[in-house]
N, C-alpha and C positions, 0 to 999 in steps of 0.2 A: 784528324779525328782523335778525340782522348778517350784512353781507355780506363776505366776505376783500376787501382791499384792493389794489389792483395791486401794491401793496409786497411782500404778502406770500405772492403766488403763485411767485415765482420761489425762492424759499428750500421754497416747498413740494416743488416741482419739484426742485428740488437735494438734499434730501432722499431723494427716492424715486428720483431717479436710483443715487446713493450707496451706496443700501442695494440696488437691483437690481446695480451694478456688484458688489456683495460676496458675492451671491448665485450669481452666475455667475462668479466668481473666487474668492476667499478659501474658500468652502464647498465647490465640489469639490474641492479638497487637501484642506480636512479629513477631508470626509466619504471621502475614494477607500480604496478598499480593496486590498494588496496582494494579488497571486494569487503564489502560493509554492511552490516545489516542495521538497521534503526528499528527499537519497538516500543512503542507506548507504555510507560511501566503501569499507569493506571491505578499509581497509590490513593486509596481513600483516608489516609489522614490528612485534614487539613491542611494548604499548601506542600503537600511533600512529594505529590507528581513528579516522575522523572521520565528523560526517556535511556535508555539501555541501547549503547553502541558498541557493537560487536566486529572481529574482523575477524574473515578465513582465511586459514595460510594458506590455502590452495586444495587441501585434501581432507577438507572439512571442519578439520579441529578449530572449535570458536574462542577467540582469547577476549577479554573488554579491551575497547579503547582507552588506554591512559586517559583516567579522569572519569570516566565512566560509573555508574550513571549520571546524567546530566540533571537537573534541579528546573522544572519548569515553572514552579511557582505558584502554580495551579494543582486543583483537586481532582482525582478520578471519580467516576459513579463504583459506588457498592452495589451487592445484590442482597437480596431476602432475605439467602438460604436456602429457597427452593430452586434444582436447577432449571426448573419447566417453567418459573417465571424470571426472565431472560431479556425481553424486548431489548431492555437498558443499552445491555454488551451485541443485540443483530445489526452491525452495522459493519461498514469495512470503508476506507479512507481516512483513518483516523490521524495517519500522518500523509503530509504532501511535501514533493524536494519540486525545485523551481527545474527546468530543465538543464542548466548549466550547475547543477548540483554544490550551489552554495547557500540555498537559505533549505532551512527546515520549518516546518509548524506542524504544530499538533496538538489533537483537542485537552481541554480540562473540561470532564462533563459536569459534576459535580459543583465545579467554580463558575459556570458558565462563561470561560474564558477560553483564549488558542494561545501557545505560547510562539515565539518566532526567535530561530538561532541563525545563526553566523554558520555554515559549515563549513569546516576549516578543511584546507590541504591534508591535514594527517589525520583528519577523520573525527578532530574533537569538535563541540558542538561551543559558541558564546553565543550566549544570551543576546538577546536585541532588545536595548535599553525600550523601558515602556513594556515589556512584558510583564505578566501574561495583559492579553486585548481581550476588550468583552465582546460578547460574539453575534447578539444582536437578540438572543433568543435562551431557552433553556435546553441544557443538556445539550451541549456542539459534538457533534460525533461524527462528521465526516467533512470532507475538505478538496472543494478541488481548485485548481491552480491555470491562468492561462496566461500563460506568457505572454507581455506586452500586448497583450488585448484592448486597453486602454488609451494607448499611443501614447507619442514620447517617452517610451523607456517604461509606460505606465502596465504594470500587469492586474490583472483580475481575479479576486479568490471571492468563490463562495464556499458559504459555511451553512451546511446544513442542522438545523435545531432542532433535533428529536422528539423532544418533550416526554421521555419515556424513563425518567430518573422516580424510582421507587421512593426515594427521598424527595423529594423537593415536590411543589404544590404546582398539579396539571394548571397551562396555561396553552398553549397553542404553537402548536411546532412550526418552524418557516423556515424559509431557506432565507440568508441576507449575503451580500455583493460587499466587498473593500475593493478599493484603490492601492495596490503596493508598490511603495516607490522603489528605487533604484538601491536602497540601503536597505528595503525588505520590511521597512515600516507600513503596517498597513493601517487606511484609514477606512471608515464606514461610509460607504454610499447613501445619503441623505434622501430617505423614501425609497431605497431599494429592495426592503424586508417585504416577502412576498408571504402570507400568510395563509397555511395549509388548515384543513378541517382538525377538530380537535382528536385526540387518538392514531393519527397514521402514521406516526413516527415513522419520518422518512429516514433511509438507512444506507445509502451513497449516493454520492456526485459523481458522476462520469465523463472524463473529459475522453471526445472521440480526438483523433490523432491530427486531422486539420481541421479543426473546428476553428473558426475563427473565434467566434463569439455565442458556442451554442454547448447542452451540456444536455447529459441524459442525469435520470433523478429514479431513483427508486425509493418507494416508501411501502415499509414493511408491512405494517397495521392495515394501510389503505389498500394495500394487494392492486399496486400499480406501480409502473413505468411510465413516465412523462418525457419529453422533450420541449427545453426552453431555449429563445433568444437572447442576449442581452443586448442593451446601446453602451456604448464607450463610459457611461455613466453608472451602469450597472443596474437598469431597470431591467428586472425579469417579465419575458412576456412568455405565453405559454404556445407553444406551438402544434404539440401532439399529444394523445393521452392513450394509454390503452393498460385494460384491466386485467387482472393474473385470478387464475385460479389457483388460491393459497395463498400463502405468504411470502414473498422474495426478500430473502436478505441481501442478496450483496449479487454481482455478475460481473463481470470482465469482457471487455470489451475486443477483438479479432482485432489483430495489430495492422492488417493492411485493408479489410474490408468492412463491408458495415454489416457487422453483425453482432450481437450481442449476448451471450451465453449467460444464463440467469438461474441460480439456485432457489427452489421453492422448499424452503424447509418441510415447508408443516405438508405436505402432497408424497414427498422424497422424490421432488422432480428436479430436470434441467429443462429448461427451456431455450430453445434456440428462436433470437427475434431477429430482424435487419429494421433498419431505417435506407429509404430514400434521398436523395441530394440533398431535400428540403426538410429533411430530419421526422420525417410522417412515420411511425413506427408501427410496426406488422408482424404477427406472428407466425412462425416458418413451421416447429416442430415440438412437440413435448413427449423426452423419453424418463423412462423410469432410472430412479438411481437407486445402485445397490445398496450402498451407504445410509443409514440413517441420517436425517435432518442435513441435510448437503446445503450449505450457508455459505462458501466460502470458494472463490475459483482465480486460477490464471492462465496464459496462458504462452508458450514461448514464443522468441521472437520472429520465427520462419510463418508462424501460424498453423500449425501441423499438429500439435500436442496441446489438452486441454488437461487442467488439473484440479481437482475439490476437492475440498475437506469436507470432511461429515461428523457432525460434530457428536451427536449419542451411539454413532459407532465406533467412533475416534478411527476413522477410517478415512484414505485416499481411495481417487479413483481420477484414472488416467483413459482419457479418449483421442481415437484421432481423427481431426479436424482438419484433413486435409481435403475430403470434400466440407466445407465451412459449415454447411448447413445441415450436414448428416454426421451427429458425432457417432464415431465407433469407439465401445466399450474395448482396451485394450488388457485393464489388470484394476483388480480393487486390492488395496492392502490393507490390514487393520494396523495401526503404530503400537510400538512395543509400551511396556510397561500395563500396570493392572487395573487401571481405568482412566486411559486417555479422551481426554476432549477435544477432539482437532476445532479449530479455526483458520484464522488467516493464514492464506496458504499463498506463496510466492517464490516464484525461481530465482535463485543466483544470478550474479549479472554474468556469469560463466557459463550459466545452465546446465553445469555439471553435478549440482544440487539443488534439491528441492526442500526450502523451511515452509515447516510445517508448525506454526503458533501451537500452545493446549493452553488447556484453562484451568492445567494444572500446578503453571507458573513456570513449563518447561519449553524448549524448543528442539521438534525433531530435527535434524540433519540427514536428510534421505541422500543418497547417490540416485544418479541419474546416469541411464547406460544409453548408450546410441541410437537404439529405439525410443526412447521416451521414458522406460517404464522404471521402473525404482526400486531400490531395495535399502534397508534401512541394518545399516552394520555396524554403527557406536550407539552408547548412551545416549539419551537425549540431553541437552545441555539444560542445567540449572538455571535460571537467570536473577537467583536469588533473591526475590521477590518476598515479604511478609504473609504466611500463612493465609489463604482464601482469597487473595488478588487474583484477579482476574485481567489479565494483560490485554490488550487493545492496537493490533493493526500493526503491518509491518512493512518496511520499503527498503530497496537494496541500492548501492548507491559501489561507483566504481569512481574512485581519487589517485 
């Protein structure tokens, strides 16, 4: 039998020091993950759209991503003036990540175009030659995305066309179908443009979590909820319909169930809907929200915690949805500062934070505490935006 030598223990030792020091230094940089935010910057001067990529160190403080903002090429929709004439900005999807979180799009409402990036490893955005793509329709304001839905490597975006741009001449809102390849190019589906009644600017696409090829649709004007098919081709067929009392702006979908939680502005309701296997949609429940005009929701990944923005209150409110269908009211907050507009509201890929959009060109930074519920403890971050933008839709993204 050999025995190590006293010589040769201490080089052992140093060794395994060495490689433990490297372990707990050098490997958490590599291995760390940025948590990201992407927001519509929603500029209305001519071509100067961008979108605004942000990243949290972990304990909220938002820094830009080197290069930031990104240059889409495309135009955002303006308003009036008046904040009560709106329809334009009641939408939510205005940007879509593919699920392996390398391509971005997101609308130009204004250009009637969608821009589509590259998203890079460290979080910056390139361009995808041929952008921005025209959208099939006026005013493109929400987006949704299905993963190789199409076969061979073929994915599926629809784009829904609001028709509700205060500038530009009412023609007929529709939803239309692309083909996206493997490089994130997408092409138009030939006779895919399904063509809604005039005025009901519809206001999100909703992809359920296994759909193969099926999508929920809300349209705000026309105070409905739809459910459509597609074929490999991208022909929309319509499956289900059912009508809202009030207006729905935007709703988020139960991460593991079929249910649907839905913001009625103009009522200050939520509504809770489900859909059956075959996508047939029904309505469960309708509670009051404490919030003024509630347009905006998400909700975490467990399914337990529901969150809305409300936009004339500039208020959150948080329920729990742990029985799915019976949200309990848990906490309403109003966000700081002297007259907040909440919007688009989405949790961290951490869920240790809750962004909350305004329309005052800021973004809250809420903490989130092990209950769910939130408390709002820095500034809200700047996002440097041109005086009366009105920013448009947000997605969180872990690289």
């Amino acid at each position: 039998m050999k025995f190590a030598t006293t010589s040769s223990i201490p080089a052992r030792v140093a060794l395994f020091l060495a490689l433990a020091l490297w372990l707990l230094g050098s490997a958490p940089d590599a291995l760390a993950r940025r948590n990201l935010v992407y927001i519509n910057g929603n500029i209305t001067t001519s071509g100067q759209n961008v979108v605004i990529a942000l990243q949290n160190d972990g304990a909220g403080n938002m820094t830009p991503v080197p290069g930031s903002p990104f240059a889409t090429g495309g135009t955002g929709v303006a308003g009036t003036g008046d904040p009560l004439e709106d329809a334009q900005w009641d939408s939510d999807g205005e940007l879509a990540v593919n699920s392996t979180a390398t391509l971005l799009y997101v609308v130009n409402g204004h250009s009637n175009d969608f821009s589509a990036f590259n998203l890079n490893a460290d979080g910056t955005l390139t361009l995808i030659p041929g952008s921005p793509f025209p959208s099939g329709g006026t005013q493109p304001a929400s987006i949704g995305y299905l993963d190789g839905a199409a076969g061979n490597g073929i994915s599926t975006m629809v784009v829904a066309n609001k028709d509700s741009d205060p500038f530009q001449t009412p023609t007929a809102p529709n939803y239309t179908t692309f083909q996206v390849d493997a490089t994130g190019v997408p092409t138009m589906n030939p006779g895919s443009t399904l063509t809604l009644p005039t005025g009901t600017s519809p206001s999100q696409i909703l992809i359920p979590k296994k759909a193969r090829r099926e999508i929920l649709a809300i349209q705000f004007l026309g105070k409905n909820v739809s459910s459509y098919s597609l074929t490999r081709r991208g022909i929309i067929t319509s499956t289900s319909s059912l009508d809202i009392v009030g207006t729905p702006v935007g709703g988020v979908l139960h991460p593991t169930l079929r249910n649907l939680y839905l913001t009625v502005a103009s009522k200050d309701r939520l509504s809770v809907l489900t859909y059956d296997q075959d996508f047939n949609l029904s309505l469960l429940k309708t509670l009051s929200s404490p919030g003024d005009a509630p347009c905006w929701a998400t909700t975490n990944k467990a399914g337990t915690r529901l969150y809305t923005g409300e936009t004339l209150s500039g208020s959150v409110t948080i329920y729990d949805i742990t029985d799915a269908s019976s949200p309990v009211q848990l906490q309403h907050l109003v966000l700081s500062g002297a007259m907040p507009f909440a919007t688009h509201t989405h949790l961290d890929v951490t869920e240790k934070f809750l962004y909350v959009l305004d329309r005052q060109g800021v973004l809250h930074v809420l903490d989130v505490a092990a209950d769910g519920t939130v408390s709002e403890t820095r500034e809200p971050f700047n996002l440097g935006l041109p005086i009366g933008t009105v920013p448009l839709g947000v997605v969180v993204v872990s690289k």
